[in-house]
N, C-alpha and C positions, 0 to 999 in steps of 0.2 A: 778239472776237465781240460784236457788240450786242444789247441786251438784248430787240432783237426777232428777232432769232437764236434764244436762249435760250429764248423762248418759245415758237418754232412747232417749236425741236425737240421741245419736252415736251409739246404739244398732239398731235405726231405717233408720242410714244412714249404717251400715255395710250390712242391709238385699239386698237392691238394688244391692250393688255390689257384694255381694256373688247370685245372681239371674244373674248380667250382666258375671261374672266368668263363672257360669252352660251355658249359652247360648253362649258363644264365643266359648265353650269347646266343644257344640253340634254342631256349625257351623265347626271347623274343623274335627270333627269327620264324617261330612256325605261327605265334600269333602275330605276329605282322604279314605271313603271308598268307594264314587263311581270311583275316579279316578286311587288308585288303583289297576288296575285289579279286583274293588269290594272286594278286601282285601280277598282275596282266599287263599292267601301264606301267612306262618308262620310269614314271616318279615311285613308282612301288619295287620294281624288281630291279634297281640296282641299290638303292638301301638293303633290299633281299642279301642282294651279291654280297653286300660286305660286309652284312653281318655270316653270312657262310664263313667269307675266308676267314674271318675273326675267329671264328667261334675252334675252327677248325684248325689253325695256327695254333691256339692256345693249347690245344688239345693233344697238339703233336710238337711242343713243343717240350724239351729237355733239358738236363741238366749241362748238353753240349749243343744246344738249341734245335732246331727244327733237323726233327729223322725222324725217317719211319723205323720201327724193331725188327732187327735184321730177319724177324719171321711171319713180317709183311711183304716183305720183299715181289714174291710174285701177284698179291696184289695190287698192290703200287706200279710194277710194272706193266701188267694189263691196263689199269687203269690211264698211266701213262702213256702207253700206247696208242689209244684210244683218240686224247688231244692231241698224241704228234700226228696222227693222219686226219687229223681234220686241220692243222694246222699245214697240213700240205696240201689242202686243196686250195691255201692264201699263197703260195710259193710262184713266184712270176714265171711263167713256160711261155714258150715262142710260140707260134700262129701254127707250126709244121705237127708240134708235138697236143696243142691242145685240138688239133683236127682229128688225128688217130686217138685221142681218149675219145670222141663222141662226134664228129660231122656234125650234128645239130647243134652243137656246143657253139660252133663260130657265128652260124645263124645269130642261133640267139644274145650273145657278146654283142654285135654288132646292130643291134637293136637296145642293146640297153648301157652300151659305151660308147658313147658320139667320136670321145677322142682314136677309140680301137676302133670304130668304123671308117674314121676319117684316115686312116694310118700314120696318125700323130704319137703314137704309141702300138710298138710290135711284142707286148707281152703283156698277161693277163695270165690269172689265179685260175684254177680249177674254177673256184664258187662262181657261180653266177651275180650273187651279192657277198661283197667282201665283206661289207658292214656286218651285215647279218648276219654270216657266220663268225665275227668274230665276237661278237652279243651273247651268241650259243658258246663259244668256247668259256667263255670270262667262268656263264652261268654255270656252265659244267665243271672244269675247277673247283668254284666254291661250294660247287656240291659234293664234289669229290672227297675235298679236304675235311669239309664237316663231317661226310660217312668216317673217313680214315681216324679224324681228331677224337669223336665220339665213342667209337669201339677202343680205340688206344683207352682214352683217359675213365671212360664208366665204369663201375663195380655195381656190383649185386643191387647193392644200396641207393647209388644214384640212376640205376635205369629202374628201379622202382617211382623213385623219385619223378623221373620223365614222365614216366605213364602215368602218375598221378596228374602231369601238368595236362599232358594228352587228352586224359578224362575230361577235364574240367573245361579243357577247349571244346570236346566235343559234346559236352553239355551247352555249352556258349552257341555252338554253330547251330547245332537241334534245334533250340528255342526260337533263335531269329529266324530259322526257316520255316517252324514250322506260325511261328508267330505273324511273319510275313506275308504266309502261305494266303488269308482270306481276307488279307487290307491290300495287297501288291496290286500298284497300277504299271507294272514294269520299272518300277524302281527301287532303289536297294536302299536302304535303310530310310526311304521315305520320301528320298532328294538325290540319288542319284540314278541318271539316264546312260544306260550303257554305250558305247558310244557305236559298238553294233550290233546289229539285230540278234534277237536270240531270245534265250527263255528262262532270265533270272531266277535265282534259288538261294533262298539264304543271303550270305555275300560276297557268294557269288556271281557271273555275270551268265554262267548255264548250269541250269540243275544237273548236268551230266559231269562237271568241272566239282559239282558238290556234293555227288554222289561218288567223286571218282575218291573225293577225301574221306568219306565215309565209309566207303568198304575198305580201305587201310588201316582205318581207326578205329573201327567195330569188331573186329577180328583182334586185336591188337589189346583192347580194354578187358575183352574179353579172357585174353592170358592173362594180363593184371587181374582178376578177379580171381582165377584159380588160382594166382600164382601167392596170393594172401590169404584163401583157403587150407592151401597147400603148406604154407607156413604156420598157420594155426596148429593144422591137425600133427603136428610135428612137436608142438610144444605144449600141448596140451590134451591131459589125459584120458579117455575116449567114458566120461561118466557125464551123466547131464546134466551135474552141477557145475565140471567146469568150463562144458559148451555155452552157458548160460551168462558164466563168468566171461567168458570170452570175446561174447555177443556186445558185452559194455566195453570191448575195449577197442581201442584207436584202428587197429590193424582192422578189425571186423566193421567199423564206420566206413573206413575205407571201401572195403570189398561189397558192403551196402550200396556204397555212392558209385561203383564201378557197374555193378548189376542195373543200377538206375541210369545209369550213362548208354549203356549198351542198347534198351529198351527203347529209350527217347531216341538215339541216332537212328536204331531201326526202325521208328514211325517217322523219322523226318526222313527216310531213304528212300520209305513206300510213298509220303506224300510229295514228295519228289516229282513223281514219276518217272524216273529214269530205270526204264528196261534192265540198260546196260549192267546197272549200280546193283540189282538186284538178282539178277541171274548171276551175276560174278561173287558175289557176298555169299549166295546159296552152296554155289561152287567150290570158295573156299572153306564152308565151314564144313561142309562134306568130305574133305580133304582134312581138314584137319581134325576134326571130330575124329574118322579114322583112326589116324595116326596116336590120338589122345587113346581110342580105345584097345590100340592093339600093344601100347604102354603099359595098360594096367595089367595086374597080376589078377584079381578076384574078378569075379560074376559083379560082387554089390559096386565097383567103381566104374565098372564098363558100365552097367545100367545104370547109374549118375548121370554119367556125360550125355548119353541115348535120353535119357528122360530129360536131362536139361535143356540139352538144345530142343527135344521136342516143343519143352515148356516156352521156350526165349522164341519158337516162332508163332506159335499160339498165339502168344500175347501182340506180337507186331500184328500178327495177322487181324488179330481180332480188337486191335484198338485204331488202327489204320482202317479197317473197312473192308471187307473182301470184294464190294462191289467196285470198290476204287481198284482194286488190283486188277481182278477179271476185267474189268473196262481198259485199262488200259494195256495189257496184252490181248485183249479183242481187237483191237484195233485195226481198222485196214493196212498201216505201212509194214506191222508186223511182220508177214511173209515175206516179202523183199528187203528189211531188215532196216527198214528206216529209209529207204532210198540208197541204200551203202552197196546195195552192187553194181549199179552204173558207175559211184563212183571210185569201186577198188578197181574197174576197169581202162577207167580213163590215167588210174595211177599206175597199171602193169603196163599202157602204152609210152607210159614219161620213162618208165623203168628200162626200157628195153633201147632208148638210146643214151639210156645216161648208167647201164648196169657197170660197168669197169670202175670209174672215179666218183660216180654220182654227180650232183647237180649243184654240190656245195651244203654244209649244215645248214639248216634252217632256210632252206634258199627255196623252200616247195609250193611255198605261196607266188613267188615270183616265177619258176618257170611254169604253173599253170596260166599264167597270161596267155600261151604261144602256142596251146592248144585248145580244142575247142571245147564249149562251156558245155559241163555234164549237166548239170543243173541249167536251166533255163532263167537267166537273168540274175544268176549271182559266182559270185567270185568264190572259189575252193581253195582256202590259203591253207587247208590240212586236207590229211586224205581218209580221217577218219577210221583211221589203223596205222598205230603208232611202229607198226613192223614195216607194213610198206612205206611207208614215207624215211622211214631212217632206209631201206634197201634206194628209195629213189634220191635221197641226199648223198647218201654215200656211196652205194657201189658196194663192190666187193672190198674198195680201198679203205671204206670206214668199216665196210658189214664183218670183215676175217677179225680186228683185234677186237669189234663187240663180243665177239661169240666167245671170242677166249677169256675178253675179263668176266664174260657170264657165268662162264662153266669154271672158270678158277673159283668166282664169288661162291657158287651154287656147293661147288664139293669143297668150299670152307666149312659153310652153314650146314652142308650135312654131317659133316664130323663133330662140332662143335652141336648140332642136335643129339646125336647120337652121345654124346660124354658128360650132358647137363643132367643134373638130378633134382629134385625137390622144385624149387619156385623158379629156378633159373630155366628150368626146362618148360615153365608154360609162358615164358615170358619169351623165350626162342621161338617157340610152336606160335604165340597169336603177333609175331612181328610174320613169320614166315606165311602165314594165312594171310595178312594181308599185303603180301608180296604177290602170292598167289592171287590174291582179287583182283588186283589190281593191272595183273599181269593179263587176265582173263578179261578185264573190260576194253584195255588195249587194244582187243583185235577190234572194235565197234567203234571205239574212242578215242582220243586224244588227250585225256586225263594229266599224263606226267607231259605236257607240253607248259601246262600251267604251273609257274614256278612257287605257287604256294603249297600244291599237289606235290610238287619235285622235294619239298625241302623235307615235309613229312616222309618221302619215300627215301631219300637218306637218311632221317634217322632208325625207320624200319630197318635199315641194312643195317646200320652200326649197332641198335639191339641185337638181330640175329646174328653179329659178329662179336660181340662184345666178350672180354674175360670174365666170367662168374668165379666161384667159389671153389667149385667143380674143376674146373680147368686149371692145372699147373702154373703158375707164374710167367714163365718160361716157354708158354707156348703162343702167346698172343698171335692168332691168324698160322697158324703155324699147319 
């Protein structure tokens, strides 16, 4: 063997392990941030962060080290995008130029910069808090990098692999919430006191923060389940000896414990009580349930899906309690939707002087100081719609390259739905479901603010992005 033999085999044995690296890296990273208190606290979400860029580096890294495949290209650039105009709202402008992005802008500078009020300093950043949007960039980077590294480096095989971790997290989450659910004196695993008010769930610090990981995760188990059905019925011959056969073996334990994963998460969603969490679960599985039925070829596999999801709500419904459901959509705040339209109100009035540059990433808790309290005697550091509050941090100057990396991400995922066949196609379909859940509780919620919430929602993308079997070599995001 020549010695240039010798070395494209070891170039082609280092890529697997830098692949198995990036995925060990993402499995602690999503159990460290849902078990965290969803990694809320400083000591929690920047060990977060760097297990992201880890994970995500490895993932994207090569035989000519760190690139993206020239047919990620306009992903990566969207995406990049994205950070250069938030990184331009930290860029120093004069007093002349940050008065025409927004007249309230100097106001409120000069209320929260002693030295810029004092005119010790004649330049200042877009953001209102530098700090804090540069917290948000870090986080988003390494979320970034982890979507990117994860789709680069997965196959068939190890996004199987994920979902199995995914299950088992969301059998872990289920138990302690629902475990917690009739000992909880507002505290999380027994000893700890959140340090703001709210309404612990799990380990979580609000059942709506743990309901927002559970309709990602349920939708998501859910294509793992078919997606091992899916693989059976493909290798084994349709008589009832060797379904029986089949019933004993590993792949079918699996898809046991995946069907059991989904049940449990959907009675820890209802016991919950998060609205949000379950109107949006509903939503997407309507949505995708479709999609699955208008897939099949025969009458008997569209009546599977239709019977099954009937059966998988029966069951939540009817082991959660219907009186606990009905009670809690009876409720008084229901019709005004939780108190959320005074306060999408008070956030279309922060929008309308800060629509051009916005107010700075992450900076929304800070310019609700300087207007008046929607709420009566509490502070609104989010606006309980994750759409307005990115239009009121950003502007159009952040809100134009969201949309484009949206709509690039969105018409990736649907060509790479469209081309998956066998298990790789339900393992697309229940990452995209709960893209769509999640997407759906957004308008109510603030779910993906919480960087434990964030880190399963990248690797939802990099499932729905990832090369299967199905997909040419050669077209990675293509």
């Amino acid at each position: 063997m020549t010695t240039l033999s010798v070395v494209a085999l070891r170039e082609r044995a280092r890529l697997p392990q830098r692949a198995h690296v990036a995925q060990w890296l993402s499995y602690a990273g999503l159990a460290w941030g849902a078990f965290a208190f969803g990694a809320v606290y400083p000591w929690a979400y920047w060990p977060l962060a760097l297990l992201c860029l880890a994970s995500g580096i490895a993932g994207l890294y090569g035989r000519d080290g760190l690139q993206l495949p020239a047919e990620g290209g306009w992903l990566g650039v969207s995406l990049a995008a994205v950070a250069a105009a938030a990184l331009l709202q930290l860029v120093p402008l004069s007093v002349g130029v940050l008065g025409a992005s927004s007249p309230r802008r100097l106001e409120l500078l000069n209320q929260l910069d002693v030295r810029f009020a004092l005119g010790l300093v004649n330049v200042h950043g877009l953001s209102l808090d530098p700090a804090a949007t540069i917290r948000a960039v870090i986080l988003y980077v390494g979320l970034g990098l982890l979507m990117l590294g994860l789709a680069r480096c997965l196959s068939e095989r190890s996004a199987l692999r994920l979902l199995w971790v995914i299950t088992w997290l969301g059998i872990a989450l289920a138990v302690t919430g629902i475990v917690q659910r009739p000992l909880s004196t507002g505290s999380i695993y027994g000893f700890w006191k959140p340090l703001a008010s709210g309404h612990p769930f799990g380990p979580f610090v609000n059942k709506n923060h743990f309901a927002g990981w559970i309709v990602m995760a349920l939708p998501l188990v859910l294509g793992y389940f078919c997606a091992l059905v899916s693989r059976g019925t493909q290798t084994v011959r349709p008589t009832l000896r060797d379904w029986v056969i089949w019933l004993s073996s590993r792949e079918a334990n699996q898809a046991v414990l995946a069907a059991f994963a989904v049940m449990l998460m959907g009675v820890a969603l209802v016991l919950s009580l998060s609205r949000s969490g379950m109107l949006s679960l509903v939503v997407a599985l309507l949505l995708g349930g479709s999609a699955a039925i208008r897939r099949q070829q025969g009458a008997l596999g569209r009546s599977a899906i239709v019977g099954g999801l009937a059966l998988l709500s029966v069951i939540i419904v009817v082991w959660s309690g219907t009186e606990t459901i009905a009670a809690r959509f009876g409720a008084a705040d229901t019709v005004d939707l939780g108190s959320r339209l005074p306060i999408w109100r008070g956030g279309v009035r922060i929008l309308q002087d800060f629509w051009l540059t916005g107010s700075g990433l992450n900076t929304y808790g800070v310019a609700t100081l300087f207007y008046p309290a929607i709420v009566t005697g509490s502070h609104l550091a989010e606006a309980h719609n994750d759409y307005l509050q990115l239009a009121v941090e950003g502007g159009l100057l952040l809100g134009i390259p969201i949309l484009v990396a949206i709509v690039t991400f969105a018409l990736m995922v649907r060509r790479r739905l469209m081309a998956s066949e066998g298990s790789a196609y339900w393992i697309r379909l229940g990452a995209v479901a709960g893209l769509v859940a999640v997407a759906v509780q957004s308008v109510v919620e603030f779910s993906l603010q919480i960087p434990g919430n964030a880190v399963l929602f990248a690797a939802l993308c990099a499932l729905a992005l990832h090369r299967d079997s199905s997909i040419p070599p050669g077209s990675f995001l293509k």
